[in-house]
C-alpha positions as CSV (number, residue, x, y, z in Angstrom):
1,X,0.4,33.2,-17.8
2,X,1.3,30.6,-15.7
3,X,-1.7,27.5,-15.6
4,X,-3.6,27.1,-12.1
5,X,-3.2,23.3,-11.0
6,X,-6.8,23.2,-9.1
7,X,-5.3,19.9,-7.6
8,X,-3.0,21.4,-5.5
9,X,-5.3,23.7,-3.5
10,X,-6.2,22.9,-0.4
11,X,-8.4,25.9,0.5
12,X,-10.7,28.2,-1.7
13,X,-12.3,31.3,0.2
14,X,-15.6,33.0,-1.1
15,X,-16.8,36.4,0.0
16,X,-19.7,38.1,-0.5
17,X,-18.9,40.4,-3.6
18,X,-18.2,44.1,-2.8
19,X,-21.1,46.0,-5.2
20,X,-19.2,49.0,-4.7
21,X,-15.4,48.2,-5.7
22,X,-17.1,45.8,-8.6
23,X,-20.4,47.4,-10.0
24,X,-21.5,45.6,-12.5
25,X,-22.1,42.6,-9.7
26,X,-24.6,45.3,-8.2
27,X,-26.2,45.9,-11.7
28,X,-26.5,42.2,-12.3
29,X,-28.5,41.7,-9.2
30,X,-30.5,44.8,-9.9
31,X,-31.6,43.1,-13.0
32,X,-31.7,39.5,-12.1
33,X,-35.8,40.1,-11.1
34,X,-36.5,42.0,-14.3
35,X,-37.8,41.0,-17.7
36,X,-34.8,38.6,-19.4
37,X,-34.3,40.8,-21.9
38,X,-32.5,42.8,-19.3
39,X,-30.4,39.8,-18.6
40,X,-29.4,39.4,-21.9
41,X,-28.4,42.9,-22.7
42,X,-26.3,43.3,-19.7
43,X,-24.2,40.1,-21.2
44,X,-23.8,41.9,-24.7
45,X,-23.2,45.2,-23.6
46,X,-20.6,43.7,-20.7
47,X,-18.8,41.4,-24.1
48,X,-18.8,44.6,-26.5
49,X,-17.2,46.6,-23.6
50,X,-14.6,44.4,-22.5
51,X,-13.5,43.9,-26.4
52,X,-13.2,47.4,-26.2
53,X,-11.4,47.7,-23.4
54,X,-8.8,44.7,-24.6
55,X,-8.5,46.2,-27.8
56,X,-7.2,49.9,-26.0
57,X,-10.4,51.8,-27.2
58,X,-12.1,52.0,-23.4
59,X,-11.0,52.3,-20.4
60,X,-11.3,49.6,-18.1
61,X,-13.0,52.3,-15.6
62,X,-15.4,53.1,-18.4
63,X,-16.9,49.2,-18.8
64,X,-19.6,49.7,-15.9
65,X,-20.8,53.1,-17.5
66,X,-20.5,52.0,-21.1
67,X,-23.1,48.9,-19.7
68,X,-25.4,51.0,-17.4
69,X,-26.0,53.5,-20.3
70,X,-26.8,50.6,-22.6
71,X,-29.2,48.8,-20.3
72,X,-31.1,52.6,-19.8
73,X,-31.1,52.7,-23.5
74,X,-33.4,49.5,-23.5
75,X,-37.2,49.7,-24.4
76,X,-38.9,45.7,-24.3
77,X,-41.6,45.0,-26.5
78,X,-43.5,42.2,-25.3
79,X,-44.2,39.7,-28.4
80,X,-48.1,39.5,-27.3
81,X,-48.4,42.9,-28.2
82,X,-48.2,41.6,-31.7
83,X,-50.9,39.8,-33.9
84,X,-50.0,36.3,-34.5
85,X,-50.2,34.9,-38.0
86,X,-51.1,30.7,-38.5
């Protein structure tokens, strides 16, 4: 792959991202508001999935649903529910 000299540009374009074509954008900003947790699942879910998907075990079409069934699987236990021990 051929190295981008980011010198040499003279114009960079930024569109609003298209939820629709790219999904896991739209799931990102579902979860943005909710506990981190959520936040941090979506990021290992999205890593395991594209491993999986680089190593010709997923389908690249599969990564969004592989990560939406993963964040649905999620249960958060807030750590004051717990006793805490001096």
């Amino acid at each position: 792959m051929k190295e981008i000299d980011f010198t040499k540009i003279e114009n960079l374009e930024f569109k609003e991202i298209d939820i629709v074509q790219f999904p896991c954008f739209g799931l990102a900003y579902q979860l943005i508001d909710e506990h981190p947790c959520y936040s941090i699942a979506l990021n290992a879910a999205n890593e395991i999935a594209v491993n999986l998907y680089l190593n010709y075990k997923l389908d690249f079409g599969n990564i969004y649903t592989l990560v939406a069934k993963t964040i649905e699987r999620i249960e958060i236990n807030e750590l004051n529910d717990y006793p805490v021990y001096n």
